[in-house]
C-alpha positions in Angstrom: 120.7 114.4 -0.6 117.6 116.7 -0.2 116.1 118.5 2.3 113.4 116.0 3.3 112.7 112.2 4.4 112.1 109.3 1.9 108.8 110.8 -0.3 107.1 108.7 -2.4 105.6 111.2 -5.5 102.5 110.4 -7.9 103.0 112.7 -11.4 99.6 113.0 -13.4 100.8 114.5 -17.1 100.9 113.3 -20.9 104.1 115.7 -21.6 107.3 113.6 -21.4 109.0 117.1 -21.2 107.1 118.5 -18.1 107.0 115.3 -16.4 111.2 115.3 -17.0 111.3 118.5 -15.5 109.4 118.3 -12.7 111.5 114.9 -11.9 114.6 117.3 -12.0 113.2 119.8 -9.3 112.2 117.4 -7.4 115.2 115.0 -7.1 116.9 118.3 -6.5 114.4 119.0 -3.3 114.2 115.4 -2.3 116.9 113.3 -2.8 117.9 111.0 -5.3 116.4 107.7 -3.5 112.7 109.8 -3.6 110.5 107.4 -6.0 108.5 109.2 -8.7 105.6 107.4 -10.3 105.2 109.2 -13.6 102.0 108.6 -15.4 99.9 109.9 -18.5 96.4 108.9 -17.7 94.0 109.3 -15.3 93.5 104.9 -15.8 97.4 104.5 -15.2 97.2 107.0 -11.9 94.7 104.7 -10.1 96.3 101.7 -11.3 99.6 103.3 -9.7 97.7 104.6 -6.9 95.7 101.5 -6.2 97.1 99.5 -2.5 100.3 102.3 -2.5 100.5 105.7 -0.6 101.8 108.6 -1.9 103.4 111.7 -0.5 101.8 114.2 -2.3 100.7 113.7 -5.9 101.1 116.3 -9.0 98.1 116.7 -11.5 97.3 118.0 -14.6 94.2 119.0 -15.6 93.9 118.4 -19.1 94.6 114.4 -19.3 93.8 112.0 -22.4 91.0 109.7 -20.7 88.8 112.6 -19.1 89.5 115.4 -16.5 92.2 115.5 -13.6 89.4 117.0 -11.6 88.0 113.9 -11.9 91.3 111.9 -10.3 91.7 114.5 -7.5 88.5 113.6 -6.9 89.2 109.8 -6.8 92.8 110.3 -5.1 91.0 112.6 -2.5 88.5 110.0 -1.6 91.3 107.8 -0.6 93.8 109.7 1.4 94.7 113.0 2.7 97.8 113.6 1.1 98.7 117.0 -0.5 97.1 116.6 -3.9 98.5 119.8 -6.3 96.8 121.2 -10.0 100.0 121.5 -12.0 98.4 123.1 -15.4 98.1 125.6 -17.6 94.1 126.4 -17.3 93.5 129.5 -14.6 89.8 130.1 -15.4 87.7 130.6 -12.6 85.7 128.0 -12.9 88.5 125.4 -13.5 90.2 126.6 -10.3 87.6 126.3 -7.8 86.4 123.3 -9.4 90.0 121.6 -8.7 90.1 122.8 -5.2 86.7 121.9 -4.6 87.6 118.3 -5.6 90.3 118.3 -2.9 93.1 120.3 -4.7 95.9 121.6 -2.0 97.7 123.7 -4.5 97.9 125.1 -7.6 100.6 125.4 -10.1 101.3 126.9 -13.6 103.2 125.3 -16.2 104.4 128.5 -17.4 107.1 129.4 -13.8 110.4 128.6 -14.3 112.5 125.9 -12.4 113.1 127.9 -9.0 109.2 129.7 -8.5 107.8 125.9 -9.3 110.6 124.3 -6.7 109.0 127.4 -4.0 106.0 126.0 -4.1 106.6 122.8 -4.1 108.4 123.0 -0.8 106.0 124.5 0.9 103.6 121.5 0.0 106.9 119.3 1.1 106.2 121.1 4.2 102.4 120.8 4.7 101.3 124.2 3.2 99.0 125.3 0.9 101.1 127.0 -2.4 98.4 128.9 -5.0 100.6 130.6 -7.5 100.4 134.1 -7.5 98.4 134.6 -10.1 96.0 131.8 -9.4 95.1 133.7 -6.1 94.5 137.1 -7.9 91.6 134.9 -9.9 90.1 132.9 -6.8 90.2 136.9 -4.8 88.1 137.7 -7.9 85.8 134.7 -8.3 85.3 134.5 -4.9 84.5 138.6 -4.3 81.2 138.0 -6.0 78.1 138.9 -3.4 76.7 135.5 -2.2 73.2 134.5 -2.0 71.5 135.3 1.3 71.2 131.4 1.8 74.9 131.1 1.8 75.3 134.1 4.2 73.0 132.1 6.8 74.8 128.6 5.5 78.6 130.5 7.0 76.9 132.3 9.8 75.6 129.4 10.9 79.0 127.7 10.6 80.9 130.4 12.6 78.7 130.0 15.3 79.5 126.3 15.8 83.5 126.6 16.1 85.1 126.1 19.1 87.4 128.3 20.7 89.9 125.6 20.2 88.6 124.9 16.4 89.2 129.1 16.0 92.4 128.6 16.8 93.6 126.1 15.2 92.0 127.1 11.4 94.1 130.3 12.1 96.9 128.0 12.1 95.9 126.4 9.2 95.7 129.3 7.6 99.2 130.2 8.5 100.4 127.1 6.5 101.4 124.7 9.4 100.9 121.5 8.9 99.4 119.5 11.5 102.4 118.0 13.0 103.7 122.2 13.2 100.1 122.8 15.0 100.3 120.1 17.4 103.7 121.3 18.4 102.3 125.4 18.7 99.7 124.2 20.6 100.7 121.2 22.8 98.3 118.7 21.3 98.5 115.3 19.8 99.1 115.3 16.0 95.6 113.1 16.6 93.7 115.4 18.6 95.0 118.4 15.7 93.9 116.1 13.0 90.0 115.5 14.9 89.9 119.2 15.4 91.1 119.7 11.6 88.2 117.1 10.4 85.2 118.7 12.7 86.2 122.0 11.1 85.7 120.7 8.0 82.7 118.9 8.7 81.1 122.2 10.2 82.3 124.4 7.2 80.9 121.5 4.6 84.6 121.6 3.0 86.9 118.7 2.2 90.4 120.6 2.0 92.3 123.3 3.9 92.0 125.8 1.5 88.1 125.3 1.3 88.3 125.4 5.2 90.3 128.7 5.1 88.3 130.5 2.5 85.2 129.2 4.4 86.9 130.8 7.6 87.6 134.0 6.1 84.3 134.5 4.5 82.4 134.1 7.5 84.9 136.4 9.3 86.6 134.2 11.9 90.0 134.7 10.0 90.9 138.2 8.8 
């Protein structure tokens, strides 16, 4: 058995090898009875997708029938489940785009079997996991000076957080999921999960990470 409940997985990738390999790890993480869904195509993902929830879901960026941005997109639209880039691109561009979309993670082809099983338990777990090198590049994309619009656009949000809001998007950042917050703080996974969505809403994000980088460009999280 594996460290975690029942998970249903969605895998988005046209290499039989990869998508046999990430199977391995994460049989070994969750338990034989976990159910994979392994597909090639963005078309085959929403057919999968369509009337069934997923745990998390794996993408690849680089699919035959268009863009995986596109499907995180799509996938993102329809639930809030931990939605992770697995993929060889690391431009700048292609990074933020994914996590923009609603990307919770980021993951490159090129680890081996133990640094791609890290991250993926701490997804399991309701963090955030950017490969190493993927966070180098989004430091750089995102050290860039920014407009004076967008200086008033974060000010603005930073102003509007509560107290409460404050302290729970440090928590976020931290990693905890929002069952983990709930617990630190002696709320309802519900009432965590409003004060997650108003942050978000405030920010003009659709993802923790956007919320977090949000937070820490604006300077509520250091």
């Amino acid at each position: 058995m594996g460290d975690y409940e029942l998970v249903s997985l969605l895998l988005v990738d046209d290499e039989p090898a990869l998508l046999a390999r990430l199977c391995r790890i994460l049989k070994t993480l969750c338990g034989e009875d976990a159910t994979l869904f392994c597909v090639e195509s963005i078309a085959q993902a929403k057919a999968a997708a369509t009337g069934r929830l997923f745990t998390m879901a794996l993408v690849d960026l680089g699919l035959p029938d268009g863009s995986g941005i596109e499907l995180i997109q799509w996938l993102r639209a329809r639930s809030e489940m931990p939605i992770l880039v697995i993929s060889a691109w690391s431009t700048e561009d292609t990074i933020l785009d994914a996590l923009r979309a609603g990307a919770t993670g980021y993951l490159l082809k090129e680890r081996d079997d133990d640094e791609i099983a890290m991250l993926l338990r701490t997804a399991l777990k309701g963090g955030m996991p950017i490969d190493p090198f993927i966070a180098r590049r989004i430091l750089g994309a995102t050290a860039s000076v920014r407009s004076a619009q967008d200086e008033a656009d974060v000010s603005s949000s930073q102003e509007t957080l509560s107290k409460r809001e404050v302290q729970i998007l440090e928590l976020v950042a931290q990693g905890l999921s929002n069952l983990e917050i709930a617990e630190h703080t002696n709320l309802s996974r519900w009432t965590v999960a409003t004060h997650v969505k108003s942050i978000y809403a405030k920010f003009a994000v659709h993802t923790r990470t956007a919320a977090v980088r949000a937070g820490r460009g604006s300077g509520i999280l250091r």
